[in-house]
N, C-alpha and C positions, 0 to 999 in steps of 0.2 A: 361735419362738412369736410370732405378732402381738401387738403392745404392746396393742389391746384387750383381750386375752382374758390377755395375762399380768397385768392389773392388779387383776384380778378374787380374784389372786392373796392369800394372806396374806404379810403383811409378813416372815415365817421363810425364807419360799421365794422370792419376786419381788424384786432391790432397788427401793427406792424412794431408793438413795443410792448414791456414786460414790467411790471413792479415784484419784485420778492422781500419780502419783510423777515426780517431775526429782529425779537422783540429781546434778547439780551443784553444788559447791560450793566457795568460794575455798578452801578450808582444809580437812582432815580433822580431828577433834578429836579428840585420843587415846582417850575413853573410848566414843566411837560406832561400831557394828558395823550399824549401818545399809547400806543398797544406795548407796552413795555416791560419786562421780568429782568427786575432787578437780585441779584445774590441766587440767581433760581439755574447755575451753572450745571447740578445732576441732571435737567432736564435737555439738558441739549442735546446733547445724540440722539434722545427718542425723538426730542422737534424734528433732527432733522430727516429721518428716518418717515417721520410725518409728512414732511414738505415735499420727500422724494416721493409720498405715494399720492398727494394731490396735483404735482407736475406727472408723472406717470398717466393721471385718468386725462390728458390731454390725448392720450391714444397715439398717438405722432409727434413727431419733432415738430415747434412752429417756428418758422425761419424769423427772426423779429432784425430791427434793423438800431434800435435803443435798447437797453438792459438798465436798469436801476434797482442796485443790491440798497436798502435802505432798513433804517433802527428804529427803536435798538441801538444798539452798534455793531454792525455783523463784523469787525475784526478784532472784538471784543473773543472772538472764537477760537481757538486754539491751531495751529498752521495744519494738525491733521483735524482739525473738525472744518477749518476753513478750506479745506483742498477738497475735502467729501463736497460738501454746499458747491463747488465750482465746477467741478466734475459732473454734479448731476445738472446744473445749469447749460453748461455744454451741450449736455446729451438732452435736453429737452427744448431748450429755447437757445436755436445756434444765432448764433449772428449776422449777417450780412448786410453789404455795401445797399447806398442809397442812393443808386446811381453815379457820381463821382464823388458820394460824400464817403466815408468808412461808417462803420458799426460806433455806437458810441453805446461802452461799457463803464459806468459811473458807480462808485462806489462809496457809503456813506462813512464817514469815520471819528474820532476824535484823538486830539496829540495825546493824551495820553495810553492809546491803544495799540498806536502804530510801532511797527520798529522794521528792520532792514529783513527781514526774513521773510514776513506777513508781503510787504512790498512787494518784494522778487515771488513772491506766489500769485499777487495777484496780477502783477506783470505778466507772469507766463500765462495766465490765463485769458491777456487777453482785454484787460480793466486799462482803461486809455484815459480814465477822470476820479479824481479824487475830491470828495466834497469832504470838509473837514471843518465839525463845530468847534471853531477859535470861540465864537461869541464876543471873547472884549481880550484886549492885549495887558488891559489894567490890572494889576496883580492885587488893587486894593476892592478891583471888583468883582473880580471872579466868586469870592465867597458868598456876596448878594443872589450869584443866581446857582449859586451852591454847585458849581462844580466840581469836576473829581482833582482835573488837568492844572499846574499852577504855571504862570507866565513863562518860564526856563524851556519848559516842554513843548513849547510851542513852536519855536524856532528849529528846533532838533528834529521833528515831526515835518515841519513843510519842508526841509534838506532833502531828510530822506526819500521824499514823496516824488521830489523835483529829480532828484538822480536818475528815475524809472520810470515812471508815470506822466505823458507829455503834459496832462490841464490840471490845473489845480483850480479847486473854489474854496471858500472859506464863507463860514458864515458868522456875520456880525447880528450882532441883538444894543438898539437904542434902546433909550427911556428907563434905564436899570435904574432903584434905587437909589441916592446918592452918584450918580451919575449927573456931569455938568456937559455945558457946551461943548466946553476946550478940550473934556475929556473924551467925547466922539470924533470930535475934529484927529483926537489923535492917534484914535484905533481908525480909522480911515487912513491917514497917512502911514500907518506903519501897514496896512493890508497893501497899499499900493507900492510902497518901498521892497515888499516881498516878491512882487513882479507877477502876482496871481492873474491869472486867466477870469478868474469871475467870481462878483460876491454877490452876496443875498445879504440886504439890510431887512430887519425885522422888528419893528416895534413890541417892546415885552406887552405881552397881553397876561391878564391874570385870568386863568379859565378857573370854571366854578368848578370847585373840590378837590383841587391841586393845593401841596403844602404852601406855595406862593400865594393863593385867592385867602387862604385859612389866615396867613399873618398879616395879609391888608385887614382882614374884617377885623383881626382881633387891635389892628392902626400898631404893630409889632412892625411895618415896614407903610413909607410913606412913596407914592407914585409922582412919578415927574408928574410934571405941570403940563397940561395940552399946550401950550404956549412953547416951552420949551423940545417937545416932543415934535410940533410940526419944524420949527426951530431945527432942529437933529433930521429930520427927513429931507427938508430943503437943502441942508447942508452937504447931505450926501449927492446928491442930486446934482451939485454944483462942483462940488471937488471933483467926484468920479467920471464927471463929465469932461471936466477939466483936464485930467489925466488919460482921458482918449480911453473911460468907457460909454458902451452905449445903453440906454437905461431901456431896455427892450420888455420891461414887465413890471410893475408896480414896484417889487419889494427886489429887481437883480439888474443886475449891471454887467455887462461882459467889455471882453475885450476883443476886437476883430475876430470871428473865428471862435470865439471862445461860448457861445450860448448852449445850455444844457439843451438840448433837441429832445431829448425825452419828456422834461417839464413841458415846454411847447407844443407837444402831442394835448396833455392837460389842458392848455390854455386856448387850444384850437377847438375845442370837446372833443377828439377824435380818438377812437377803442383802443382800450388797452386791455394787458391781462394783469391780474394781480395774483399772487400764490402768498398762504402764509397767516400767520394771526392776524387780525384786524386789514388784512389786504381788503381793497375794495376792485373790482371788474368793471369793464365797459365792453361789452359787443353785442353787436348786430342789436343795439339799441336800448341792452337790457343792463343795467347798473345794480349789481349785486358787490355785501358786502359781508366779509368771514368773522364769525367769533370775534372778541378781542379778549376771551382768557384763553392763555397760553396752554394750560391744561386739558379745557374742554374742545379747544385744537384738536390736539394730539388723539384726543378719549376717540371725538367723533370722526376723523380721517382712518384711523389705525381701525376704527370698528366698519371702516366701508361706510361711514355715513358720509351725509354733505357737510363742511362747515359754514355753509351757507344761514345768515339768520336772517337774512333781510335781502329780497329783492326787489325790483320796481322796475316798469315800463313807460314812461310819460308818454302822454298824448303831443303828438306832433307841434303844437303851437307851444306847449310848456318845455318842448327838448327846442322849439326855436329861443324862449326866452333865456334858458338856460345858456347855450349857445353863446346870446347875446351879453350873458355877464360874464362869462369868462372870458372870451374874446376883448372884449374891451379893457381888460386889465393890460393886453398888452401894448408895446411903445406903438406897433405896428397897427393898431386899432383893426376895425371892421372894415372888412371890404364885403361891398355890396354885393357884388356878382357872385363871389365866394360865397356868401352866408345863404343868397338863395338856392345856389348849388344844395350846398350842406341840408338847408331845413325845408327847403318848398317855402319858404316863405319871405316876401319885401319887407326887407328893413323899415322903408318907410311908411306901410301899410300897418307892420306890428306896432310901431313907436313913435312914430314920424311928429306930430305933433309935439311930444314933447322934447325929443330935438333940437326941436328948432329953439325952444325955449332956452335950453341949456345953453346954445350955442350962442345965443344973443349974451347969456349972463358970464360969457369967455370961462365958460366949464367945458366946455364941447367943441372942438373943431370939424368942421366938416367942408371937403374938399369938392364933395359930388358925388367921389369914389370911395373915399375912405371917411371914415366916424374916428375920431381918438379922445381918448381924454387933455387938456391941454393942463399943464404945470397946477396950475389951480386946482383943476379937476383931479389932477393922482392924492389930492391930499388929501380928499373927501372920496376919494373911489366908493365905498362900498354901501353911503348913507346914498352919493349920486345913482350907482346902480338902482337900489333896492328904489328908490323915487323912480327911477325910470320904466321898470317892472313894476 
C-alpha cells in the first residue's frame, strides 16, 4: 500500500511506530526467556546484513513517529556495528513529529555496555530515550539475578546517558531472592535520587525453562512470599507517587512529559512494525510473529525467504476483547467512545454485566466514561482481566 494512502489510515491499522530487536548480548540472565544470543558476537554483521534486507522488503521508507531499538542489548554492538544498524534505521523507518509532540527514538541498554562514544552515536542519530536495565542498586543482589553489570557501573552509565540523551528510564525488578522490604524501598529511593524521567517496576517472574525456573524446582533459590511481593508493589506505588510520578500503566511510572509513547501504542492495541529475531507485527489487523533463533533468521531472510512462523487474524469480537485487556492495564483505563471507535463494539454490551460486579467489589472504577482498574484492582490485574474475558 503507498505510504500516502496508508497514512490516511487509523492509528489500530497503519503503524505510525517501529520495534527492532538485536538479540545480542554479553551474558544471558537466568530469569530472561527473551529472543536472545548470548557470546554469538561472529554472528552479527551477518544479522545485521539480515535485518537490512527484512527493512529493505518494506519497499519505501515508512515515516513512524516512535522507534524502539530493543534486546538483546543493541549497544552491546560495536560503535561501527552500531552506526551500520542506525544508518539503515534512518533509511527505512524515518522519524517524524506527532503534531507538536517530536519523534521519540528509545533505546534499550545496560550500565555495563554503555560508554561516552556509543552515547555521542546514538545522539547523532537522533535516540532522545535511554531505557537502561539497573534491575536492583543492591550490590549484594545483583548476583541472585545473575547479572553481568556490578553496583559502581551503574552511576557511571546514567552520567553519561544524562550529558546527551535528554529521558532516561531505568528498569527495577521486585521480589528477587533474598530481597526484603527496606531493600526495594531503597532501590526506589536511589532511582529517584538519580532524577530519572521514568521507571518500570517488575515483579521477578520465574518462566518455565529459564536457568532461574530450573533452581526454584531444584528449591536451589527460594521466592518472596506473595505477601511481601504485593508489599513491594504498593510500596512503589506510593513513593513514586509521592515523588511526582504518575503510575500511567501497571508495571511504569513516569514523570511529567516523561511516558514511553511507543509502549503506549502496545497498550492502546494500535499497529506496529517489528524487524528482527523474535520481532512480533501489527497491521491492518494481522499479528505476525518472526523466528526466535538467531540463525534460522539470518538462513531464511538472506535466502529470500519470510521469517515469518506464525500468523493470525482474530475475528472482530476476539481483537475487541483483546483490546479490552490491554487497554485496561493502563492508569488511563478505557474510554468508551474510543474503544467503540477502535473495535465496532460497546463496552458494555461485550462485558457490561460483569462490570458492574467488579466495581461494586472496589476493583473497578467506572465513571460513565472511562472503566480503570482502582489500587486494589492493579494488584490482581491480570487474574481480574482474564475473569473479566
Amino acid at each position: 500500500m503507498p505510504t500516502d494512502r496508508a497514512r490516511e489510515l487509523p492509528t489500530w491499522l497503519w503503524p505510525r511506530a517501529a520495534y527492532v530487536h538485536v538479540p545480542f548480548c554479553a551474558h544471558h540472565c537466568g530469569y530472561c526467556d527473551f529472543a536472545v544470543a548470548a557470546g554469538q558476537e561472529h554472528l552479527i554483521d551477518v544479522y545485521l546484513e539480515a535485518l537490512a534486507e527484512e527493512l529493505a522488503g518494506l519497499g519505501e521508507p515508512a515515516p513512524i513517529r516512535t522507534l524502539f531499538l530493543g534486546g538483546g542489548t543493541p549497544t552491546h554492538l560495536s560503535p561501527r556495528q552500531l552506526k551500520r544498524l542506525l544508518s539503515e534505521l534512518a533509511r527505512w523507518l524515518p522519524l517524524e513529529a506527532d503534531g507538536s509532540a517530536p519523534p521519540e527514538f528509545s533505546v534499550e541498554s545496560t550500565p555495563d555496555s554503555l560508554d561516552v562514544e556509543k552515547v555521542e552515536l546514538l545522539a547523532a542519530f537522533g535516540v532522545n530515550r535511554i531505557s537502561i536495565g539497573v534491575q536492583t542498586f543492591n550490590a549484594r543482589l545483583l548476583p541472585a539475578l545473575d547479572r553481568l553489570h556490578n553496583a559502581d557501573q551503574i552511576p557511571v552509565a546514567l552520567e553519561t546517558v544524562r550529558r546527551r540523551i535528554p529521558q532516561l528510564s531505568l528498569d527495577l525488578i521486585f521480589g528477587v531472592p533474598g530481597q526484603s522490604l527496606d531493600d526495594w524501598c531503597a532501590d526506589l529511593e536511589q532511582a529517584i535520587a538519580y532524577g530519572t524521567d521514568h521507571l518500570s517496576t517488575y515483579g521477578l517472574t520465574y518462566e518455565k525453562g529459564t536457568p532461574l525456573w530450573k533452581q526454584r524446582q531444584r528449591g536451589q533459590v527460594r521466592p518472596v512470599d506473595e505477601e511481601t511481593e504485593r508489599a513491594m508493589y504498593l510500596r512503589a506505588m506510593d513513593q513514586l507517587t509521592a515523588a511526582g510520578f504518575e503510575h500511567y500503566e501497571i508495571s511504569n511510572f513516569a514523570k511529567p512529559g516523561g511516558r514511553c509513547r511507543h509502549n503506549e501504542v502496545y497498550w492502546a492495541n494500535e499497529a506496529y512494525w517489528g524487524f528482527g529475531v523474535g520481532a512480533a507485527r501489527y497491521v491492518m489487523g494481522r499479528r505476525e510473529l518472526n523466528t526466535r533463533n538467531t540463525q534460522e533468521y539470518i538462513r531464511r531472510v538472506l535466502s529470500k525467504e519470510t521469517p515469518t512462523f506464525q500468523s493470525e487474524e482474530l475475528p472482530p469480537e476476539e481483537r475487541a476483547r483483546e483490546t479490552f485487556a490491554v487497554q485496561l492495564r493502563r492508569g488511563d483505563g478505557i474510554d468508551r467512545e474510543q474503544f467503540w471507535r477502535q473495535t465496532g463494539f460497546h463496552l458494555d454490551a461485550l462485558i457490561g454485566h460483569k462490570l458492574a460486579v467488579y466495581t461494586a467489589e472496589g476493583l473497578l472504577e467506572d465513571n460513565g466514561r472511562r472503566v480503570r482498574l482502582t489500587r486494589e484492582g492493579k494488584c490482581i490485574a491480570d487474574i481480574l482481566t482474564a475473569n473479566l474475558l
